[in-house]
C-alpha positions in Angstrom: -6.9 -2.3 -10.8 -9.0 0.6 -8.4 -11.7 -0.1 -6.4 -14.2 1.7 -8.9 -13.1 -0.4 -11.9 -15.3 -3.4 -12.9 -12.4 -5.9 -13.0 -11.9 -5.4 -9.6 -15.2 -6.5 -8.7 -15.0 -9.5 -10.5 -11.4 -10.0 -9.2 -13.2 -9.4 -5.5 -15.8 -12.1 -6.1 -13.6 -15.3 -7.0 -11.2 -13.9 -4.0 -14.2 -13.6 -1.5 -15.4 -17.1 -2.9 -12.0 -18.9 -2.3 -11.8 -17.1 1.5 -15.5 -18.6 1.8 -14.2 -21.6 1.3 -11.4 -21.7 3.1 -12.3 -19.5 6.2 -12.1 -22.1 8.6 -8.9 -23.2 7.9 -6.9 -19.6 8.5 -3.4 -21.0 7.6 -4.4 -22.2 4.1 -7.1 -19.2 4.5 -4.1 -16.7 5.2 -1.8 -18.2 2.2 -4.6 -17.5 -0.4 -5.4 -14.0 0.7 -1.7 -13.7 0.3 -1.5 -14.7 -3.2 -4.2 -12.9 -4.3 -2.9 -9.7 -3.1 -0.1 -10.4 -5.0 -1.8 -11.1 -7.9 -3.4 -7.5 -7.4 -0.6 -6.0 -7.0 1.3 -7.6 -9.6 -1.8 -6.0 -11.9 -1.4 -2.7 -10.1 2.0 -1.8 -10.4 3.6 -5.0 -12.3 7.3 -5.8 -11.6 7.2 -3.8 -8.3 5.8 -6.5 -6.9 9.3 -7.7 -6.2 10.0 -4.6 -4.2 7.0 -6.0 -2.3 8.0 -9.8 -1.8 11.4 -8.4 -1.3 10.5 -5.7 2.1 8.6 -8.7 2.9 11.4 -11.0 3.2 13.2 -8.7 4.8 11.4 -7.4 7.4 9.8 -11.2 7.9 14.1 -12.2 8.9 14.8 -8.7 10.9 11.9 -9.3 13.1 13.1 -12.7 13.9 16.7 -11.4 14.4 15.3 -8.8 16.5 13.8 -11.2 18.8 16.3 -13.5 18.9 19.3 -11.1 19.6 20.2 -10.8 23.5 22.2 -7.6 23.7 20.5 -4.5 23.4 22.7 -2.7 21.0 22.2 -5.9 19.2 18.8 -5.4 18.7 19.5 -1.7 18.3 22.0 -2.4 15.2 19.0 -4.7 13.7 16.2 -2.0 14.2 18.6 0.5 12.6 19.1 -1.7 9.7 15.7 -2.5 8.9 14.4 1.3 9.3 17.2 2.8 6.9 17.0 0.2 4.1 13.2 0.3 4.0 13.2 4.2 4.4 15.7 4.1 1.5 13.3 2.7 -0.9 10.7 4.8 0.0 12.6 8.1 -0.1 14.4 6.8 -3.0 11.2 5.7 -5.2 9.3 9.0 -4.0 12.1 11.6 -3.7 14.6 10.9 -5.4 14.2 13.6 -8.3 13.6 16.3 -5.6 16.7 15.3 -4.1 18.9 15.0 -7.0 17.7 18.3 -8.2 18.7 19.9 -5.0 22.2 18.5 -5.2 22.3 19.0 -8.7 21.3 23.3 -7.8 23.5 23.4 -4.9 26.5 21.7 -6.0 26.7 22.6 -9.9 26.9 18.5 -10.4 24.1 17.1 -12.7 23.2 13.9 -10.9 21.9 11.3 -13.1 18.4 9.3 -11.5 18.2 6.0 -13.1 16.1 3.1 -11.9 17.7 0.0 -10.5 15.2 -2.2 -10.5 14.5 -1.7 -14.3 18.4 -2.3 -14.5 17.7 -5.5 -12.7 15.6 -6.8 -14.6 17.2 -6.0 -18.2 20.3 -7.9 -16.4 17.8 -10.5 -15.7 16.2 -11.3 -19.2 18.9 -9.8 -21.0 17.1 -7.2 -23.1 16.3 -3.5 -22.6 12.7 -4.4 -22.3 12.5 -1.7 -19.3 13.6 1.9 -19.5 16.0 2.9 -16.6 16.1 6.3 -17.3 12.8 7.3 -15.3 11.2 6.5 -11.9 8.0 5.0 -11.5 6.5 5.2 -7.8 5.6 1.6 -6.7 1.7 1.8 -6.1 1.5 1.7 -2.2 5.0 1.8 -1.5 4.2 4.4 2.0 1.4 2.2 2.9 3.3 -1.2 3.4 6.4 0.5 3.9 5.5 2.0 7.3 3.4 -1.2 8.3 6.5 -3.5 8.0 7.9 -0.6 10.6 5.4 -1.2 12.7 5.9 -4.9 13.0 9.3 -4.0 13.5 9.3 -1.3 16.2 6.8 -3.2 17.9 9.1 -6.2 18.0 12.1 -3.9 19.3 9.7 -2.6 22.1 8.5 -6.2 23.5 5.0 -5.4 22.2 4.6 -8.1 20.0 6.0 -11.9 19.2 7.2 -12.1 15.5 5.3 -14.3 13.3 6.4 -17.5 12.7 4.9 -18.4 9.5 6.1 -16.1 6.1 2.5 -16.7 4.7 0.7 -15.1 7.6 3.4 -11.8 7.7 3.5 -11.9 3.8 -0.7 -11.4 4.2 -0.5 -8.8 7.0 1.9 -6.5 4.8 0.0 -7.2 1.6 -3.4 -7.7 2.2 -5.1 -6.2 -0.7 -8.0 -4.2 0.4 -5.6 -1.5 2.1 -2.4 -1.8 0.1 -2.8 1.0 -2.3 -4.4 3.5 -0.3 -4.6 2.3 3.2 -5.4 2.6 6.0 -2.2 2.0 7.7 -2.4 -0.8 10.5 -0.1 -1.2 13.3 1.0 -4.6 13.7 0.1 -5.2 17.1 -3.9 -4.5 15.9 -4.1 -6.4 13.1 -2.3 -9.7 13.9 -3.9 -10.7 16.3 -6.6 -11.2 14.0 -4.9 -14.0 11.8 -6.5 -16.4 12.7 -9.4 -15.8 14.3 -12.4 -17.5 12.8 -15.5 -15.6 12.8 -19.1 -15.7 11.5 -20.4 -12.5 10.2 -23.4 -11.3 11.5 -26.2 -9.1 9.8 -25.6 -5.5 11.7 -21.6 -6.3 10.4 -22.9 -7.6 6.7 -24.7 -4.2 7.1 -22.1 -2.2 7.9 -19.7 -3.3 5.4 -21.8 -2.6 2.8 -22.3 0.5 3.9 -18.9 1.1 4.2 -18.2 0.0 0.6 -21.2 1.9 -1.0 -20.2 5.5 1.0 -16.5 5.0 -0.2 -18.1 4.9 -4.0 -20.3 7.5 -3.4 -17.3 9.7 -2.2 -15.1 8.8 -4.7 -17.1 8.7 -7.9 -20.2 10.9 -6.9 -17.8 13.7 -5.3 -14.3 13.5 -6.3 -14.6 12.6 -10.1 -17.6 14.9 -10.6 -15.5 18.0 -9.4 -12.6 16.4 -11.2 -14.1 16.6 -14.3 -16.8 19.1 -14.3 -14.8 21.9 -12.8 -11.4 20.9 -11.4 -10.2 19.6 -15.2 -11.4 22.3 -17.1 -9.3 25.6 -14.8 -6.3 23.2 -14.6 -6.3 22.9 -18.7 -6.6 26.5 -19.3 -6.7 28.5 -16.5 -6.1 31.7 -18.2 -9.8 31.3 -19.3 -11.6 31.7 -15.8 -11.6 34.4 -13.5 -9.0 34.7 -10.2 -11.5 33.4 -7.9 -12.4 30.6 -10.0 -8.8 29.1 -10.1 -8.5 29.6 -6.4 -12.0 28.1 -5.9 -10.2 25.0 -8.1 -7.2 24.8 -5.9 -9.5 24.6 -2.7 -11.8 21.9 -4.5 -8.7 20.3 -6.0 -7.8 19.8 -1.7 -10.8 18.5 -1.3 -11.1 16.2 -4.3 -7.8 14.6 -2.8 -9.6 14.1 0.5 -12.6 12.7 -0.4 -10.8 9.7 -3.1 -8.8 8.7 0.1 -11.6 9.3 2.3 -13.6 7.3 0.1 -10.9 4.4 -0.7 -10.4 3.8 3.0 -14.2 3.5 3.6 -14.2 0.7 0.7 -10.9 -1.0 2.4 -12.8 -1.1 5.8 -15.7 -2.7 4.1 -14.1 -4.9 2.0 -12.0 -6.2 5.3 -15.0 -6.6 7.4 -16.8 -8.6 5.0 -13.7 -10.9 5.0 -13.9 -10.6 9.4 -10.7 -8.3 9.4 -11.1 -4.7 10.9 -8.8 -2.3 9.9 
């Protein structure tokens, strides 16, 4: 489910109606944004969502710790924690064939990647239903990762209180709109925001919709022209085109990676300000 797709639109609509709804009320308001960023994630990258509720849970309890410890090297030995086993996924989920293959170079040892989560969940339903032999990168998985450090860091230096409701953290990690391409948010910006009730006015209406309607433009006007009226065809045979037209492909190849997150991020601002959230 991407931005440019038309399920997400009509995915958008019933979210925005519900928040509508339930605007005044930012607990229950904060709950159901929750939710329905699950449910788009769960759609985006499937069973990965229980990486997600998982760095959730765990980061939601660290905080708390964090807070609640009165030595220093207490709250040292909890930041620690927190950074290496969130860091861990990441690196593992994104790196972990580079890594393996530089062992496996250096050392003469072939080191076998397997997926444990996919092993999980065959334990779980009993089955081989999912293969464990390959590595799929959790949609996202920088994005949220370094915002639960944030929250954390930020709770280590005295910046910021941690939340005492699961439903409002679970939102702030999750919230759809910037979950698979960003932006990042620190903590310390975006909470303060949870529940504030406000009543958008027509030069914000306006600017969300610009937003929205740039970040398309980028993304399907720019980026997937190039991709597939030039970009496509050097990559698929580039013995076929001259020297300066591959390079001339690499460079727009930079660019056509610039302007789909350019362009994402200009959607996810929109999309948040139309819901009174800036990123």
């Amino acid at each position: 489910m991407i931005f440019t797709a038309l399920d997400f639109w009509v995915f958008f609509i019933v979210v925005f109606a519900g928040f509508a709804l339930l605007s005044k009320k930012t607990t229950l308001r904060n709950a159901y944004l929750m939710l329905a960023s699950f449910f788009f994630y769960y759609k985006t990258s499937g069973t990965f969502l229980i990486l997600l509720v998982f760095s959730i849970l765990f980061a939601y309890s660290t905080g708390a710790l964090i807070h609640g410890a009165k030595k220093s090297w207490h709250k040292k030995a909890l930041l620690i924690s927190s950074v290496v086993v969130h860091l861990f996924f990441l690196c593992y989920f994104k790196y972990a064939y580079f890594f393996a293959d530089v062992v496996s170079d250096l050392s003469g040892f072939h080191l076998h990647v397997f997926d444990p989560l996919a092993l999980l969940g065959n334990a779980l339903v009993q089955t081989d239903y999912f293969s464990i032999d390959r590595i799929l990168l959790p949609v996202g998985i920088s994005f949220f990762t370094f915002q639960i450090l944030t929250y954390v860091v930020d709770i280590y230096r005295g910046k910021l209180e941690p939340l005492r409701s699961l439903s409002d953290f679970g939102f702030y990690v999750s919230f759809f709109p910037q979950l698979v391409a960003g932006p990042i948010v620190r903590a310390s910006e975006f909470i303060p925001q949870l529940h504030k009730t406000s009543i958008l006015t027509k030069a914000e209406f306006g600017l969300a919709l610009f937003m929205i309607l740039k970040g398309l433009f980028k993304k399907m006007f720019i980026g997937d022209y190039m991709a597939v009226n030039f970009i496509d065809r050097v990559f698929a045979n580039p013995l076929s085109y001259t020297g300066v037209e591959n390079i001339s492909a690499l460079v727009a190849y930079s660019l056509q990676v610039y302007v789909d997150f350019s362009g994402y991020t200009d959607i996810a601002i929109g999309l948040s300000l139309l819901m009174g959230f800036r990123l």
